[in-house]
C-alpha positions, 0 to 999 in steps of 0.5 A, spaced: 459 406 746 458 398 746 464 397 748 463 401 754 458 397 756 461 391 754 467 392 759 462 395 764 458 388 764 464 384 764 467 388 770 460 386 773 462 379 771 468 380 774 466 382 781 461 377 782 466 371 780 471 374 785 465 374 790 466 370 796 458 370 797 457 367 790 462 361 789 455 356 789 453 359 783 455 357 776 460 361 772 454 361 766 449 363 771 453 370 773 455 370 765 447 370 764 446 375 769 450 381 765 447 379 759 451 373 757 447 368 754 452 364 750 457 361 755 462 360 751 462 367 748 462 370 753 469 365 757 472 368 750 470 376 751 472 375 759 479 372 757 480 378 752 479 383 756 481 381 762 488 375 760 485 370 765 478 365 764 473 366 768 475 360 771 481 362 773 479 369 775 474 365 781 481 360 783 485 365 784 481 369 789 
């Protein structure tokens, strides 16, 4: 179940990263929005779930 809501929160994140409106807000910012405190934890979860950094994720929308 936690890795349910694990990946829930992490589409959430995705979403947000890839969202045209959001672009003048900080990747920690979204992170912390879905629960993600620690910005460094959390750029390993999102690249373990998803293959590609956050960073990465917001260039190639």
């Amino acid at each position: 179940m936690s890795a349910y809501i694990r990946s829930q929160r992490l589409e959430h994140c995705r979403r947000d990263l890839t969202n045209p409106a959001l672009t003048d807000r900080p990747v920690s910012a979204i992170a912390a929005r879905w629960g993600f405190i620690d910005a460094a934890h959390f750029s390993r979860v999102f690249r373990a779930h998803f293959g590609s950094t956050p960073r990465e994720v917001r260039a190639q929308r």
